[in-house]
C-alpha positions in Angstrom: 68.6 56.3 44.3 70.5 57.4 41.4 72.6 60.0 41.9 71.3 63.3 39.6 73.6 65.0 37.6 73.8 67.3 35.3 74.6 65.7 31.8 73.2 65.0 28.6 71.8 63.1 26.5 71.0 64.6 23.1 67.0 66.2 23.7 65.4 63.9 21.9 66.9 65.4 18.8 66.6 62.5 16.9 68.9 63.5 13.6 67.7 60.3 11.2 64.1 59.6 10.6 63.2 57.8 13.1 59.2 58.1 14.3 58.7 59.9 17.6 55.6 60.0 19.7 55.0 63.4 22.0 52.4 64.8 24.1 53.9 68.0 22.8 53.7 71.0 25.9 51.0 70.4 27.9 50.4 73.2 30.1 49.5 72.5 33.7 49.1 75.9 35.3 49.2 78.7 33.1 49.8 82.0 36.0 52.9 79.7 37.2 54.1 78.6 34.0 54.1 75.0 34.7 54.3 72.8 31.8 55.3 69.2 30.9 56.3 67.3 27.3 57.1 63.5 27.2 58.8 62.4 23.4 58.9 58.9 22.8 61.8 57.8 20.7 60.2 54.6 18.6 63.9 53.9 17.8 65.8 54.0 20.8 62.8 53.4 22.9 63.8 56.3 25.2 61.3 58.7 26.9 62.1 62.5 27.2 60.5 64.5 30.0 60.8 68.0 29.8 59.3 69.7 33.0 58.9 73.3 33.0 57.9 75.6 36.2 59.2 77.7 39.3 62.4 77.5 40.7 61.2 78.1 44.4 58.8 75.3 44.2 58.3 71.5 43.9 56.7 70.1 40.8 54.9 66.9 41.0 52.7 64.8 37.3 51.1 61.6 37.6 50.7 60.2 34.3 47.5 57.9 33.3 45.4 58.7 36.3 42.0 61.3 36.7 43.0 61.9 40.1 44.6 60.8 43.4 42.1 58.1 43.5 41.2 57.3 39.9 43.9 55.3 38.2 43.7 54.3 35.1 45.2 50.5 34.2 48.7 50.3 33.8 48.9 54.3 35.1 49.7 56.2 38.7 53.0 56.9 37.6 54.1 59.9 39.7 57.2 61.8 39.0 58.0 65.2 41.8 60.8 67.4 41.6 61.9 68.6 44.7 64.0 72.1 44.4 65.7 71.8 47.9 67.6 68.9 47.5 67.5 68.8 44.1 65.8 65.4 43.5 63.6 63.9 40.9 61.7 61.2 42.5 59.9 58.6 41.0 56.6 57.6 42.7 53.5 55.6 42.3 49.9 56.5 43.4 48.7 54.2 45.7 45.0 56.1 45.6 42.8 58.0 48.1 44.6 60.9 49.4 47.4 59.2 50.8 51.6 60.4 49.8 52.6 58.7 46.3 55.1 56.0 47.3 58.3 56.0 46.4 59.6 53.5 43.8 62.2 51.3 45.0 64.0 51.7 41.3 64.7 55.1 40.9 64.0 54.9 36.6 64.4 58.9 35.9 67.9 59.9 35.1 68.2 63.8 35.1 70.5 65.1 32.3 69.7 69.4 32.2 68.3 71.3 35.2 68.7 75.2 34.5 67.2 77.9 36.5 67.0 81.4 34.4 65.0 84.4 35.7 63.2 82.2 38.3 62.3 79.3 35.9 63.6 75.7 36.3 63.6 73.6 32.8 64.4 70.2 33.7 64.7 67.4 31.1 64.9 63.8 32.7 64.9 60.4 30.1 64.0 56.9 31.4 63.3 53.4 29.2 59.9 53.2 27.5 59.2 50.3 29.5 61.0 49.9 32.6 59.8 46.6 33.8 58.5 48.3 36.7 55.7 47.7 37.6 54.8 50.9 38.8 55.7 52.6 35.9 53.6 53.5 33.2 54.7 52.4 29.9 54.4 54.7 26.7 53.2 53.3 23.7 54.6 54.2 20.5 51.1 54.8 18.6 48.3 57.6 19.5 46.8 57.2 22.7 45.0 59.3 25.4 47.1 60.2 28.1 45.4 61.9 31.0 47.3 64.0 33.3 47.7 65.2 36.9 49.7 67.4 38.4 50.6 69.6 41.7 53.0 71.4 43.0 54.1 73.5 46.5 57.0 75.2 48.3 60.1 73.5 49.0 59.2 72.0 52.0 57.9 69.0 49.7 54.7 69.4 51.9 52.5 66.1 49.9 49.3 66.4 51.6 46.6 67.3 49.9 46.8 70.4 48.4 44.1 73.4 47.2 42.6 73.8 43.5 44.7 76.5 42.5 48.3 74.1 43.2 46.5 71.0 41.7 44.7 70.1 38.7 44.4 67.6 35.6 44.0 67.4 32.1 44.2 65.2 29.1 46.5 65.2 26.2 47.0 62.8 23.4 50.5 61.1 22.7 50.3 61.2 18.7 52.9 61.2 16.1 55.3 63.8 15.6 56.5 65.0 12.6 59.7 63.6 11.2 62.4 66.5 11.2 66.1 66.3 9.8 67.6 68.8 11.8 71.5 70.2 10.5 74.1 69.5 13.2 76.8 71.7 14.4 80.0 69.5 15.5 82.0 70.6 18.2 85.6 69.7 18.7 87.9 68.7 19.9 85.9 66.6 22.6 87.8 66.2 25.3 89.4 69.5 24.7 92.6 71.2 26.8 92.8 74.3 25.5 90.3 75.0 22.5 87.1 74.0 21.3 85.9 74.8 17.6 82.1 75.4 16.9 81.8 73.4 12.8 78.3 75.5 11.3 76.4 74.1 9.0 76.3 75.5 5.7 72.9 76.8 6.6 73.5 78.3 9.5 74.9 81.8 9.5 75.0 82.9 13.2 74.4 81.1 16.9 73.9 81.7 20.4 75.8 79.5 22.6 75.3 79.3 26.9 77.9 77.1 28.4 77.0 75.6 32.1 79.0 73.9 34.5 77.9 70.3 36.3 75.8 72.4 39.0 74.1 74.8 36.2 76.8 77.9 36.5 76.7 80.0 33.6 79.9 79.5 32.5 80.2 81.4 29.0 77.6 83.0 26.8 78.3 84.4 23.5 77.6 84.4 19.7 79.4 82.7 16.8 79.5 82.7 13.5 81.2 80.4 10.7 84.0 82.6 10.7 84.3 83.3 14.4 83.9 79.9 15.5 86.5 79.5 18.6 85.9 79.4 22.0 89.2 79.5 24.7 88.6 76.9 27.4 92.3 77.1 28.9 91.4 78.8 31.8 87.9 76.3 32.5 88.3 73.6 35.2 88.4 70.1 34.5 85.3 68.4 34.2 81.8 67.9 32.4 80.0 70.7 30.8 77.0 71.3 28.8 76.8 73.5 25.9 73.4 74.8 24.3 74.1 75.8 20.9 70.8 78.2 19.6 69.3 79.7 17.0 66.0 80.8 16.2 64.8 78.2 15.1 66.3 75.3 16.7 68.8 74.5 19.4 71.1 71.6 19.7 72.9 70.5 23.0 76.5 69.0 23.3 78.5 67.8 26.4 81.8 68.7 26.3 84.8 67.2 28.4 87.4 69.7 29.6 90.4 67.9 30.5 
């Protein structure tokens, strides 16, 4: 199983023009806050999960199927996040009510899981088409995806489990719009001492949350074009993941502090 970790790779923030494919949020359970996106990259023929929902529980989709025992061709593809250990697992339904199996490749690779005010956002990317079987593969043209989902406490308890913790839905993967986003450049990356925070000319003010590896809050602070430094003498070596904001977009950068 791959070993998660806490590093990026740029949120599907595709800065050309390339076509992208999303389910946009779908929300699973509204009173717990638990939603899911998946963004196909045409391009790079990446996926982007972004799984939002408590912190004190486990958070389990299956993509393509009606339910535990109605799987749709090519679908069963069960992804669970499990809080304790801190482990995205990728599964397959094998139908009935019987525990999703575990895959044998572990496709998911973790780069962000934050936990703020009780809420964890995790965003995981794997290929478009594995060549695993057991995973589904995401087109790159409007389709029907239907959805299940459940989730429980940390004891990763997968029996069957009452209406309120389960569901399902349907969403449709169609075509997002094609955004050219401006870009903030960050350097210098690895940096010793200093890193400096480049705006673009349109941008006038930012929000920036540094974490460590493990999701520490490291630093959080505003910048602006002409207060632009940030001191990172005193940081410890490693990787670290900074979420540039404003409000109307957010960029994320991983910085190496040597």
């Amino acid at each position: 199983m791959k070993k998660i970790t806490f590093i990026l790779t740029l949120l599907m923030a595709s800065y050309g023009f390339a076509q992208n494919v999303s389910t946009g949020v779908i929300t699973l359970n509204s009173s717990a806050g638990f939603t899911v996106q998946f963004d196909v990259n045409g391009t790079t023929n990446m996926v982007t999960m972004t799984m939002v929902g408590p912190s004190n529980r486990w958070l389990g989709v299956a993509l393509n199927a009606n339910s535990m025992s109605s799987i749709n061709s090519g679908g069963g593809d069960a992804i669970i996040y499990h809080g304790s250990t801190g482990i995205l697992s990728d599964r397959n339904l094998s139908g009935g009510r019987s525990t999703p199996n575990t895959d044998t490749s572990q496709n998911w690779s973790v780069d962000s899981n934050m936990v703020s005010n009780g809420v964890r956002t995790i965003i995981a990317t794997r290929a478009r088409d594995t060549g695993d079987a057991n995973d589904y593969v995401f087109p790159t043209s409007t389709t029907a995806l239907p959805v299940i989902w459940a989730m429980g406490s940390n004891s990763l308890n997968l029996a069957q489990h009452s209406g309120s913790n389960r569901g399902g839905t349907s969403s449709t993967l169609g075509t997002a719009a094609v955004v050219t986003l401006p870009e903030f450049n960050v350097y210098p990356n690895p940096t010793l001492k200093e890193l400096n925070v480049e705006f673009p000319a349109s941008i006038q003010k930012a929000s920036v949350a540094v974490y460590s590896v493990l999701g520490t809050l490291v630093l959080q602070t505003e910048l602006d074009p002409f207060n632009s430094k940030i001191n990172t003498s005193e940081w410890n070596t490693g990787v670290y993941i900074m979420n540039i904001s404003t409000p109307n977009f957010s960029q994320t950068k991983r910085i190496i502090k040597q």
